[in-house]
N, C-alpha and C positions, 0 to 999 in steps of 0.2 A: 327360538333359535339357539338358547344356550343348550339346551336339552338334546337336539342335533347334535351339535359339536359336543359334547359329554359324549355322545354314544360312539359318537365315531374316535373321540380320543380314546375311547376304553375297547374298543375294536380294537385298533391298532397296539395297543397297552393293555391285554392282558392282566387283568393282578391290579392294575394302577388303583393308587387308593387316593380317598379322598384328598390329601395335602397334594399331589404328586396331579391330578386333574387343575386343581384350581392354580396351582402353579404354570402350568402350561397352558391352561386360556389366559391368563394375567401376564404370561410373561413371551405373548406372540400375537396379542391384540395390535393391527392398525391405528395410528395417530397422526400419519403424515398431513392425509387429504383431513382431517377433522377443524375446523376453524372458530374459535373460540369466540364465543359472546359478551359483549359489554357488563350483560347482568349477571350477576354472582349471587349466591347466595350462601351464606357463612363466611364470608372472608375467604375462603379457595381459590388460589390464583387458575383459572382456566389455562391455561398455559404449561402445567405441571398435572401430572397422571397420578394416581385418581382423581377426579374431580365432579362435583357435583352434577355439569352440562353431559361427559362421555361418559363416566364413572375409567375405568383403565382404557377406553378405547374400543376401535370396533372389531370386532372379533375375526380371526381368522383362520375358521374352521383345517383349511388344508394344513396352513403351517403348523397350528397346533396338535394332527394327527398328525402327520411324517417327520415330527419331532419326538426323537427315541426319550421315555423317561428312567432310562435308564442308562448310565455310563459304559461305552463302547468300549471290552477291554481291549488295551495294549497287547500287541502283537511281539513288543520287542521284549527280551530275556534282559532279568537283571544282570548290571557286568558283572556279579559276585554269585 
């Protein structure tokens, strides 16, 4: 499943390098519906992302393709 969402981030992302991928699965992964378990293991509060039960969460291939990694430039002229 990660290997799907990698190809289609890099579809959409051109050029995108390694930090600029793992950034964008990590940082558009689902946790809402994820429900934390009693058992732990290392002291990792379930509750807080990463963690040992989701690792960041579940992935969410669409959001993480139609998420530009790359800064949309401004349109407006500096006042000077």
């Amino acid at each position: 499943h990660v290997a799907g969402a990698v190809a289609l981030i890099v579809n959409a992302n051109p050029g995108a390098t390694y930090e600029t991928v793992y950034k964008l699965l990590a940082n558009t992964v689902d946790t809402a519906t994820l429900k934390p378990s009693t058992a732990n293991c290392g002291g990792v509060d379930n509750s807080k992302y990463p963690n040992n039960d989701f690792g960041y969460g579940r992935i969410n291939a669409n959001k993480a393709s139609s998420t530009s990694s790359t800064p949309v430039p401004s349109t407006t002229k500096p006042a000077c």
